[in-house]
MDTraj code that builds the backbone (N, CA, C; nanometers):
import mdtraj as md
import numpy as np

residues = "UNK UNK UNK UNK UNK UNK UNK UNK UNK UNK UNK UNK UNK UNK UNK UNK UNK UNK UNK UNK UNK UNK UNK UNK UNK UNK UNK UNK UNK UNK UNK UNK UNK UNK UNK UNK UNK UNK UNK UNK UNK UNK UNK UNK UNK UNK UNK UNK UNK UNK UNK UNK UNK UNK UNK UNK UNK UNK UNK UNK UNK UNK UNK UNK UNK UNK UNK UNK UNK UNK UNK UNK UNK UNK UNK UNK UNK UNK UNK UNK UNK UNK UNK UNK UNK UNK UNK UNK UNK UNK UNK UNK UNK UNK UNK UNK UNK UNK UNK UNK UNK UNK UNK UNK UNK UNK UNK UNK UNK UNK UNK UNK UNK UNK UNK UNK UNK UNK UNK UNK UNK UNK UNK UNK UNK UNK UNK UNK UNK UNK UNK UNK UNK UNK UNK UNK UNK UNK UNK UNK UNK UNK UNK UNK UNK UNK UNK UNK UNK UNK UNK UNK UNK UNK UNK UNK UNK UNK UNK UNK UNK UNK UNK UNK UNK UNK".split()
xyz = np.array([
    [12.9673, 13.9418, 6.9957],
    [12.9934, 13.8011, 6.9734],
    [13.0226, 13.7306, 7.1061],
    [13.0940, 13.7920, 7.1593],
    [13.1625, 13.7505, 7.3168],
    [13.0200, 13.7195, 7.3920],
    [12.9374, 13.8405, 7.4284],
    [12.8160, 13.8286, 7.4757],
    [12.7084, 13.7749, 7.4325],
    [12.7294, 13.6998, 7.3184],
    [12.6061, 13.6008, 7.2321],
    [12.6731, 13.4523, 7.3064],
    [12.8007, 13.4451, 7.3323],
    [12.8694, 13.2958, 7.3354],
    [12.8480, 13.2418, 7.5165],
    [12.8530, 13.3901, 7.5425],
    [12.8343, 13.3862, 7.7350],
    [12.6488, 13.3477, 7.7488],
    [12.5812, 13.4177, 7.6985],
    [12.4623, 13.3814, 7.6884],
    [12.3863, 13.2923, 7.6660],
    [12.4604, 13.2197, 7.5373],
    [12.4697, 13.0865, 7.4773],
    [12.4872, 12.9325, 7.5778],
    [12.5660, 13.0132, 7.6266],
    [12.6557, 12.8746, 7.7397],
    [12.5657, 12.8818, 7.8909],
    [12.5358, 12.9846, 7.9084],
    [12.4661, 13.0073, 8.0246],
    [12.2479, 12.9871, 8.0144],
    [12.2748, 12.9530, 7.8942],
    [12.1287, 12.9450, 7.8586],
    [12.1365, 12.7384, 7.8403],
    [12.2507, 12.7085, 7.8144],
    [12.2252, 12.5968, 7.7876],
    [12.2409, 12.5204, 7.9538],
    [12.3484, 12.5726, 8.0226],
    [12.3642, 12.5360, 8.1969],
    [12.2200, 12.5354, 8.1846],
    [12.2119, 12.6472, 8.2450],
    [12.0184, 12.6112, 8.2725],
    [11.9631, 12.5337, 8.2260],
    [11.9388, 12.5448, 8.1189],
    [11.8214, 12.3895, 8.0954],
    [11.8941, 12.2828, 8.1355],
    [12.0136, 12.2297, 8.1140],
    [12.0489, 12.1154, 8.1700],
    [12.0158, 12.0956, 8.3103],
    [12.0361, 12.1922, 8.3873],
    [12.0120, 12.2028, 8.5407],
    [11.8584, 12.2014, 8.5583],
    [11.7794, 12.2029, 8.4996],
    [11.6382, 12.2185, 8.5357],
    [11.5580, 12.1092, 8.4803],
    [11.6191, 12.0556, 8.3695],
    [11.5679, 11.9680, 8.3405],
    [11.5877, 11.8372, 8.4014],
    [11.4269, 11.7914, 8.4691],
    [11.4599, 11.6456, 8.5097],
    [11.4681, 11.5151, 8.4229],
    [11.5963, 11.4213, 8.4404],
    [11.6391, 11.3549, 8.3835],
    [11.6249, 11.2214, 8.4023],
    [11.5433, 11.1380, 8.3306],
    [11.4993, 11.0184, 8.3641],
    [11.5689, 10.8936, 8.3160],
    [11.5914, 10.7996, 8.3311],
    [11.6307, 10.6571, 8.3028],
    [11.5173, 10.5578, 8.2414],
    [11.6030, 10.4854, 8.1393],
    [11.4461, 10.4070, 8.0957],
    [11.5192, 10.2924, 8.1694],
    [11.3933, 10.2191, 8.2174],
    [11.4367, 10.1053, 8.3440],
    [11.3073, 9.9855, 8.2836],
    [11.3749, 9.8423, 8.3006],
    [11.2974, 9.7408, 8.2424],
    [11.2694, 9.6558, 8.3768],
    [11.1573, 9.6006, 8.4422],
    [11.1660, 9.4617, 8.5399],
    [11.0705, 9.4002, 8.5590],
    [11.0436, 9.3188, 8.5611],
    [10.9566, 9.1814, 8.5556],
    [10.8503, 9.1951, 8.6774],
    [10.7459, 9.1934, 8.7352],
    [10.6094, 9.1482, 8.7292],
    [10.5902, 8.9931, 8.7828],
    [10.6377, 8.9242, 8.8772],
    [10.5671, 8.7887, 8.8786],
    [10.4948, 8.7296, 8.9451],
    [10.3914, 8.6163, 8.8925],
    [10.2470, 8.6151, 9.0010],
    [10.2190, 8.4485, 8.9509],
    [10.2164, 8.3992, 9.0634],
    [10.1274, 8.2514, 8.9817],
    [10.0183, 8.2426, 9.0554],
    [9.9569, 8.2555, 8.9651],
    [9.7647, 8.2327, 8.9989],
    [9.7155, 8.0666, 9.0118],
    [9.6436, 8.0849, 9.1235],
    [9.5888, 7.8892, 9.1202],
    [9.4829, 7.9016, 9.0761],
    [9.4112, 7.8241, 8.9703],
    [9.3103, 7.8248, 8.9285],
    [9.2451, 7.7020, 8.9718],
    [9.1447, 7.7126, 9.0539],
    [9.0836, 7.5724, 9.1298],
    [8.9419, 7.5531, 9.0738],
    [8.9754, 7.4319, 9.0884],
    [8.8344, 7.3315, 9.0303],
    [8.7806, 7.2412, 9.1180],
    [8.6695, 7.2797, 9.0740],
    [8.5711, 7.1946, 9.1962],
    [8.5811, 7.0355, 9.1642],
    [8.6092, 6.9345, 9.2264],
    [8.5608, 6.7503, 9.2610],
    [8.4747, 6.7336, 9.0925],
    [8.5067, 6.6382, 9.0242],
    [8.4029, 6.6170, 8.9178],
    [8.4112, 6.7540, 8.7918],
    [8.4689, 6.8205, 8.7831],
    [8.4769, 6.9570, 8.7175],
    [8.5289, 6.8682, 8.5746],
    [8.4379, 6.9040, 8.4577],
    [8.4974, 6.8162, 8.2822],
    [8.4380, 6.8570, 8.2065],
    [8.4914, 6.9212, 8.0985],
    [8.4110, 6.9893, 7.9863],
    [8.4768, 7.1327, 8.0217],
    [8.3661, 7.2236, 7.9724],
    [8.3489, 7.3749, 7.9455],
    [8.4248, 7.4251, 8.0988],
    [8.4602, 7.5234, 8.1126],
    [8.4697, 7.6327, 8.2588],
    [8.5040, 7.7762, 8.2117],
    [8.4404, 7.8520, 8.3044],
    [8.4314, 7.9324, 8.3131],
    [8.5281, 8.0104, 8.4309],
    [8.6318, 8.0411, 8.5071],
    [8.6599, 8.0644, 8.6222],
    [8.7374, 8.1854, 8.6494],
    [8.7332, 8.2967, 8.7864],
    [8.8038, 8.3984, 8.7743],
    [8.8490, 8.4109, 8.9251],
    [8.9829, 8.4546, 8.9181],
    [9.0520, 8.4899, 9.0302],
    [9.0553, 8.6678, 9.0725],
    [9.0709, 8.6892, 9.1830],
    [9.1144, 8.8197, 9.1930],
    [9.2905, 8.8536, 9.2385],
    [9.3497, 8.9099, 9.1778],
    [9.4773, 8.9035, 9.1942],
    [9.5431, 9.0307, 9.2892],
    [9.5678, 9.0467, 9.3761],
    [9.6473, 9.1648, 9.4278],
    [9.8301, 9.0864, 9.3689],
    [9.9051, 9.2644, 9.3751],
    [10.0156, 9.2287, 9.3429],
    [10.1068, 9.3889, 9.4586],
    [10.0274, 9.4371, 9.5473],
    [10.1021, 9.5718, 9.5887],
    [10.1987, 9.6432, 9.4667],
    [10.1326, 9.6820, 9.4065],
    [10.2351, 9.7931, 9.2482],
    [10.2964, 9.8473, 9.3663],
    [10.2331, 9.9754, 9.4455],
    [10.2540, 10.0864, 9.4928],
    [10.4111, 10.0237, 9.5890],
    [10.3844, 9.9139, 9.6292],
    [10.5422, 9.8461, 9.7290],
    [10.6753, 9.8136, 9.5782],
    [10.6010, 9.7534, 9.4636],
    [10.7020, 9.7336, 9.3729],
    [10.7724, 9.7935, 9.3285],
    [10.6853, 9.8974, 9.3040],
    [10.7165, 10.0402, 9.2107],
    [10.8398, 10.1151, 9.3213],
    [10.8025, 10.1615, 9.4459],
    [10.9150, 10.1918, 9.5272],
    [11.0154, 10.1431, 9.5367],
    [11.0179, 9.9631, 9.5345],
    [11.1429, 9.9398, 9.5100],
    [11.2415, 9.9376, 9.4560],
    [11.1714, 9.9318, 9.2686],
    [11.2461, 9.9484, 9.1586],
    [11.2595, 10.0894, 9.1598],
    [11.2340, 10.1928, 9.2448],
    [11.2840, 10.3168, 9.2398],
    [11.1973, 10.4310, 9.1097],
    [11.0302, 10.3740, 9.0803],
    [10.9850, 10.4669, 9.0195],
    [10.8425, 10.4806, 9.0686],
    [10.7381, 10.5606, 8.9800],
    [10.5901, 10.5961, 9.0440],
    [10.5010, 10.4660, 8.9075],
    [10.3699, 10.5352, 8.9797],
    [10.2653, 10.4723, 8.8714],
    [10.2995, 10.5534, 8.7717],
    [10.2986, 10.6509, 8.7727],
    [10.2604, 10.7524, 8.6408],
    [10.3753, 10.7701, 8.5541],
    [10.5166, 10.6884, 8.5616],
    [10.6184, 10.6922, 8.4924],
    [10.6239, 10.5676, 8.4040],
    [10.5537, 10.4705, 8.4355],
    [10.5349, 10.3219, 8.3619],
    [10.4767, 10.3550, 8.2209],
    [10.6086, 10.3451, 8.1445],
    [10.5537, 10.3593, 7.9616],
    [10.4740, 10.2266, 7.9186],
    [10.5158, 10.1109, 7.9650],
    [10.4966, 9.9873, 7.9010],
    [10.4391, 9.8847, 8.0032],
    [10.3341, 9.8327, 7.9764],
    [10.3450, 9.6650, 8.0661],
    [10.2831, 9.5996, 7.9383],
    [10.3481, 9.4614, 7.9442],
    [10.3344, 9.3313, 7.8973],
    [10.3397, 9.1815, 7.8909],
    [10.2594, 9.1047, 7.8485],
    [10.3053, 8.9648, 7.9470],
    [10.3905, 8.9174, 7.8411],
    [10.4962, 8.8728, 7.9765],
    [10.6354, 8.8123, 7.8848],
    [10.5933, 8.6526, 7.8275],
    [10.5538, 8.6257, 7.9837],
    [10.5477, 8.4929, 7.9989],
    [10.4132, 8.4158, 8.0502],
    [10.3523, 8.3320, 8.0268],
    [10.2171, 8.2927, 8.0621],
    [10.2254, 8.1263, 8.0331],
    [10.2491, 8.0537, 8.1421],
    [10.2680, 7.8748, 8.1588],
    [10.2536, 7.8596, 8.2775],
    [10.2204, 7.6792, 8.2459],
    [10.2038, 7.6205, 8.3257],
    [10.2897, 7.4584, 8.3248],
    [10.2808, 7.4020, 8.4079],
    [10.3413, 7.2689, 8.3948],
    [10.2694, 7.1726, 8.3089],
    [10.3580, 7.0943, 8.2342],
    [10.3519, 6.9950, 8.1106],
    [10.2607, 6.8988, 8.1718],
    [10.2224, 6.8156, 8.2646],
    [10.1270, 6.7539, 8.3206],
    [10.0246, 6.8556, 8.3736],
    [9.9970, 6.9517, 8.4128],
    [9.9009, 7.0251, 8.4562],
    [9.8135, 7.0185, 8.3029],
    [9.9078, 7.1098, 8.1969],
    [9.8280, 7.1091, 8.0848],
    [9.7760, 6.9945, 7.9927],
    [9.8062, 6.9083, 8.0476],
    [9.7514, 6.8096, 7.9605],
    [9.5845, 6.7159, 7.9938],
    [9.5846, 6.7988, 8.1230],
    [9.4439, 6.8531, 8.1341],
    [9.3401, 6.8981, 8.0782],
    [9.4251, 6.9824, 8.0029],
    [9.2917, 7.0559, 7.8804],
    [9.3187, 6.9945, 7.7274],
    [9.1657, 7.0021, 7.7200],
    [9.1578, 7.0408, 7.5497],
    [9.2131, 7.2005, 7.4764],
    [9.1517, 7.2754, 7.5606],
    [9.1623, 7.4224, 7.5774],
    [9.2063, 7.5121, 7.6900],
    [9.2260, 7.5795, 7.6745],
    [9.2514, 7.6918, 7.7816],
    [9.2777, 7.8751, 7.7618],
    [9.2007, 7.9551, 7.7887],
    [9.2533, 8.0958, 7.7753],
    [9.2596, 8.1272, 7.9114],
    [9.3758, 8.2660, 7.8969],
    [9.3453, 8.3132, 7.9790],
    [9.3127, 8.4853, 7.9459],
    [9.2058, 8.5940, 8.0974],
    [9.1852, 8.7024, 8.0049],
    [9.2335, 8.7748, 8.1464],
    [9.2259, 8.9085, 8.1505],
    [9.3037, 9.0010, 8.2246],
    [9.1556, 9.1126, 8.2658],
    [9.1094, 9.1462, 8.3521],
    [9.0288, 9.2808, 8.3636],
    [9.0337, 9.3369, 8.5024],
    [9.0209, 9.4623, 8.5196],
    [9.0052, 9.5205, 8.6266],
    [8.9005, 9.6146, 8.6180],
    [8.8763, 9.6881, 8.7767],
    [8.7491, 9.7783, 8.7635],
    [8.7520, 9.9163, 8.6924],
    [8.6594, 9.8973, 8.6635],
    [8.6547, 10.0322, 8.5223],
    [8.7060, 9.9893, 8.3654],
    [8.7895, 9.9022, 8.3734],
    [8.8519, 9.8779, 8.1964],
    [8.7679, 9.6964, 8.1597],
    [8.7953, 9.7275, 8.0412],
    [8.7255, 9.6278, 7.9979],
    [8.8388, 9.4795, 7.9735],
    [8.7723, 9.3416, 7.9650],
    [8.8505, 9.3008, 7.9630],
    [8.9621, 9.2214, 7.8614],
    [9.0639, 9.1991, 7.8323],
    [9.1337, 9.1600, 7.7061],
    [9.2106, 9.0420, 7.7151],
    [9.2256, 8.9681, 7.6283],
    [9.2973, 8.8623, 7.6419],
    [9.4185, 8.8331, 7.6882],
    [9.5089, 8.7415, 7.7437],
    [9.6013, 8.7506, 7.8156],
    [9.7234, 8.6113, 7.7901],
    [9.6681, 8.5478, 7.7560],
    [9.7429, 8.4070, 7.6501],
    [9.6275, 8.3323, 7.6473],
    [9.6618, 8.2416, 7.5232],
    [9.6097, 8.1145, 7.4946],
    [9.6573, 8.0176, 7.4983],
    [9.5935, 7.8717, 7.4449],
    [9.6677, 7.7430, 7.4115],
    [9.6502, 7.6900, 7.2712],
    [9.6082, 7.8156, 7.1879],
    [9.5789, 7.7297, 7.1105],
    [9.7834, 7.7279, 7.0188],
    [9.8487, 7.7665, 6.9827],
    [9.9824, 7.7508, 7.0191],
    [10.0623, 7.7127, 7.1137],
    [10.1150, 7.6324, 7.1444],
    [10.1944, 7.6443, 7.2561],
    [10.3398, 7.5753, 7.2360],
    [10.4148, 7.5997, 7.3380],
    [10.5767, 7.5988, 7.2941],
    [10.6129, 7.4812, 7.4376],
    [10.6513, 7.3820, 7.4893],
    [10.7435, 7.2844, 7.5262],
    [10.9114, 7.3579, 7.5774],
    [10.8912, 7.3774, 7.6920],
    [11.0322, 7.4167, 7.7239],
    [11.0382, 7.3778, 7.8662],
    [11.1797, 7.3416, 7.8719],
    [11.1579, 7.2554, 7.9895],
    [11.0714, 7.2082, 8.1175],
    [11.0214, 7.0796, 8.0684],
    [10.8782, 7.0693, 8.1372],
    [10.7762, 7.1905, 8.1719],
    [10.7406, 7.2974, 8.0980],
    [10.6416, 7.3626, 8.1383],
    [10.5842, 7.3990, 7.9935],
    [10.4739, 7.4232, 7.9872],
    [10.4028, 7.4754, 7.8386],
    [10.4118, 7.6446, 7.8642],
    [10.4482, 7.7188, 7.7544],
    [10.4458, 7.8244, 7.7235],
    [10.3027, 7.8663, 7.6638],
    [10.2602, 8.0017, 7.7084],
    [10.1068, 7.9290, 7.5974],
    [10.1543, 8.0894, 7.5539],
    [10.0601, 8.1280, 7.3959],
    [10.0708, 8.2323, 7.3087],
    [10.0351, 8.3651, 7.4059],
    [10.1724, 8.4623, 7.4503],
    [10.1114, 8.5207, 7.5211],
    [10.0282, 8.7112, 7.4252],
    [9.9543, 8.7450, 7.5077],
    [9.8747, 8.8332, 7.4201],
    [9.9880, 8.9767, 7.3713],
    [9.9729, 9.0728, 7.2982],
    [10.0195, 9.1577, 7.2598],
    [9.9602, 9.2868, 7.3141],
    [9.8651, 9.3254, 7.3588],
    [9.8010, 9.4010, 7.4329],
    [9.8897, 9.4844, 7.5653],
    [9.8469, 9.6059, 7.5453],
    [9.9435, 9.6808, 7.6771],
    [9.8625, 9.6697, 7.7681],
    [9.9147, 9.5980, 7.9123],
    [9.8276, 9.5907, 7.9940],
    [9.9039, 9.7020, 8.1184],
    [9.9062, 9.8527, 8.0923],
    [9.9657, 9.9352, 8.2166],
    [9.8573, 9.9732, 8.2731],
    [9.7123, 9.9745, 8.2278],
    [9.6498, 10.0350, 8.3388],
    [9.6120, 9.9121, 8.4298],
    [9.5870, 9.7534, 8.3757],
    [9.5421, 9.6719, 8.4775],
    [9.6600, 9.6550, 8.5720],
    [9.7281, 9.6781, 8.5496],
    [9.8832, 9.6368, 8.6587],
    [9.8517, 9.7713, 8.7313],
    [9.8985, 9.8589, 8.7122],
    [9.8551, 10.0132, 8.7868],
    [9.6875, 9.9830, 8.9265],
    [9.6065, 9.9120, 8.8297],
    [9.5003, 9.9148, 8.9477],
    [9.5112, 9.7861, 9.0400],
    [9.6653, 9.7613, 9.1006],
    [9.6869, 9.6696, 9.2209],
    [9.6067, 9.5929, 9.2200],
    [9.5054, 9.5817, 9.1802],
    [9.4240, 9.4607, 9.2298],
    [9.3105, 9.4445, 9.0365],
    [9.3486, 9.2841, 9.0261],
    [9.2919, 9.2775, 8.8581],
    [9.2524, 9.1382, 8.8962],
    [9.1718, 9.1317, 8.7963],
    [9.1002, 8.9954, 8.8195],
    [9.1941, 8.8895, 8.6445],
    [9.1703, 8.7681, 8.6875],
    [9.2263, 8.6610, 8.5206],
    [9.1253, 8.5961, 8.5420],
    [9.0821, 8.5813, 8.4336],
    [8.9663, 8.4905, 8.3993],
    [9.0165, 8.3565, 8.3315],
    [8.9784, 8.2792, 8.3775],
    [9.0394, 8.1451, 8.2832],
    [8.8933, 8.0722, 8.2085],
    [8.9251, 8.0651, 8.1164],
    [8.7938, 7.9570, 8.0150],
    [8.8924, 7.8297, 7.9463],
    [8.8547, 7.7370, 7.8993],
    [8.8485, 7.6373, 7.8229],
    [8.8129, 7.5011, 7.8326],
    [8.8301, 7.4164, 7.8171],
    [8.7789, 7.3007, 7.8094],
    [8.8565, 7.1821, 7.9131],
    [8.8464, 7.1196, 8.0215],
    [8.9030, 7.0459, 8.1151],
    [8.8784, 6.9148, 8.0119],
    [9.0075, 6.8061, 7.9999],
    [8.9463, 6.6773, 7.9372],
    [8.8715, 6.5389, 7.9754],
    [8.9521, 6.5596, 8.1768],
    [8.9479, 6.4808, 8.2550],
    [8.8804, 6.5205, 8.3848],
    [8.7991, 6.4366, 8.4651],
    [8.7670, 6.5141, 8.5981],
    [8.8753, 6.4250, 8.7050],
    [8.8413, 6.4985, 8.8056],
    [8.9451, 6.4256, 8.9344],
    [8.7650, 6.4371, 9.0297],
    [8.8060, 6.3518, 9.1038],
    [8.7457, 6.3159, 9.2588],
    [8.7893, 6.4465, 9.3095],
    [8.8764, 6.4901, 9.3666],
    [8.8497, 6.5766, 9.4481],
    [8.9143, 6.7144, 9.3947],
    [8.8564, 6.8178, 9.4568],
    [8.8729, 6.9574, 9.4739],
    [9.0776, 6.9856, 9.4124],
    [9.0684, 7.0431, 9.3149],
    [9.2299, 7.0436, 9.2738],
    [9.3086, 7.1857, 9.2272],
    [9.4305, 7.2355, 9.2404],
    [9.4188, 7.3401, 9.1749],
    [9.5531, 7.3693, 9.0795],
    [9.5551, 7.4289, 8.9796],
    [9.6103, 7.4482, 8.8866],
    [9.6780, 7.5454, 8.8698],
    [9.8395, 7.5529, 8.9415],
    [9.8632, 7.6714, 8.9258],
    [9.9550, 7.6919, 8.7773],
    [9.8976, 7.8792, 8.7426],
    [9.9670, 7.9828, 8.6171],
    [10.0776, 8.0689, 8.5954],
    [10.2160, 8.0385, 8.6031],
    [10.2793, 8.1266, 8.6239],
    [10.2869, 8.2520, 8.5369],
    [10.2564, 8.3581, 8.6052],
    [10.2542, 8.4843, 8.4903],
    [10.3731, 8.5624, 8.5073],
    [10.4483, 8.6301, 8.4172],
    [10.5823, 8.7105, 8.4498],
    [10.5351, 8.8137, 8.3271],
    [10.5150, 8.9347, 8.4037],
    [10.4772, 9.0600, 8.3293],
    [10.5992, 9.1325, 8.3022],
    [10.6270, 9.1977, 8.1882],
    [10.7119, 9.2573, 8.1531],
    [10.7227, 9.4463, 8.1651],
    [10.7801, 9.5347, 8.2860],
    [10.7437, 9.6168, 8.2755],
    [10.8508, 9.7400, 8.2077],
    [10.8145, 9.8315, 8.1681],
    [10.9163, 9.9290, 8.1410],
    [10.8763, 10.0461, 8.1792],
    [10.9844, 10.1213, 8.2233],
    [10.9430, 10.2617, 8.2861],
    [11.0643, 10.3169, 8.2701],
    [11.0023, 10.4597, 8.3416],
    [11.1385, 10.5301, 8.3752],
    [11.1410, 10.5457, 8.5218],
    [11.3018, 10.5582, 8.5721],
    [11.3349, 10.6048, 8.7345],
    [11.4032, 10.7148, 8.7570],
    [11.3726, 10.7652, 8.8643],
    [11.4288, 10.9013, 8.8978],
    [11.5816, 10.9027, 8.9108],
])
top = md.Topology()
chain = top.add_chain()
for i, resn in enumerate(residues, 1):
    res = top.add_residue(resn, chain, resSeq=i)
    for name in ("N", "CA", "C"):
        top.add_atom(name, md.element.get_by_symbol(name[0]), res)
traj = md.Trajectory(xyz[None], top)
């Protein structure tokens, strides 16, 4: 009995000691994209940015790797209350190289909070486009008004990430 209880206790040390022990850790992602339009630009568009964000510098700071990130998601996806009143429409979509691409918010909902429009942001896990540092947003919808000259529209995006840290 004595030697089942020593064994017992010394079997459980060990695994505690060997096992590495992780933290689940939550932090935000933020990027505002300008989406520019050419002089005379009204109606339909089509337009895409390429986004770098250095993961590999973020990730070090918040103290974890690529390969520990359980979760990414967009928290947040707006723009300013006069910017949007620009459109009839507006999406926005998310892709990088190799994955295909998925939606990322819309307008066809949108929420009013202090001076900025919230637009419906998507439900989609986006950890591998964040992981490949560099992703492209596509913006489509409908401009209502043109301007004379060359203008640009910036998107604030705030990605929601979760992981674990060492």
């Amino acid at each position: 009995m004595k030697k089942t209880a020593i064994l017992l206790s010394l079997l459980i040390t060990l695994s505690f000691s060997c096992d590495k022990r992780y933290k689940f850790y939550a932090f935000y992602i933020e990027k505002t994209v300008d989406v520019e339009f050419a002089a005379g630009t009204v109606g339909d568009f089509d337009l895409t940015q390429s986004v770098e964000i250095y993961i590999d510098n973020l990730l070090t700071k918040e103290g974890t790797e690529a390969e520990l990130i359980e979760e990414v998601t967009i928290e947040e996806a707006s723009l300013s209350e006069n910017n949007f009143n620009r459109f009839n429409s507006l999406e926005l979509f998310i892709s990088a190289d190799g994955l295909t691409e998925i939606p990322l918010a819309k307008s066809d909902t949108t929420n009013l909070y202090e001076s900025k429009v919230l637009l419906n942001g998507s439900k989609e896990k986006m950890d591998e486009y964040i992981k490949a540092s560099t992703f492209s947003i596509k913006t489509t919808g409908q401009l209502s008004s043109s301007e004379a000259q060359t203008f640009k529209i910036p998107v604030y995006l705030r990605f929601l990430v979760k992981t674990y840290v060492k």
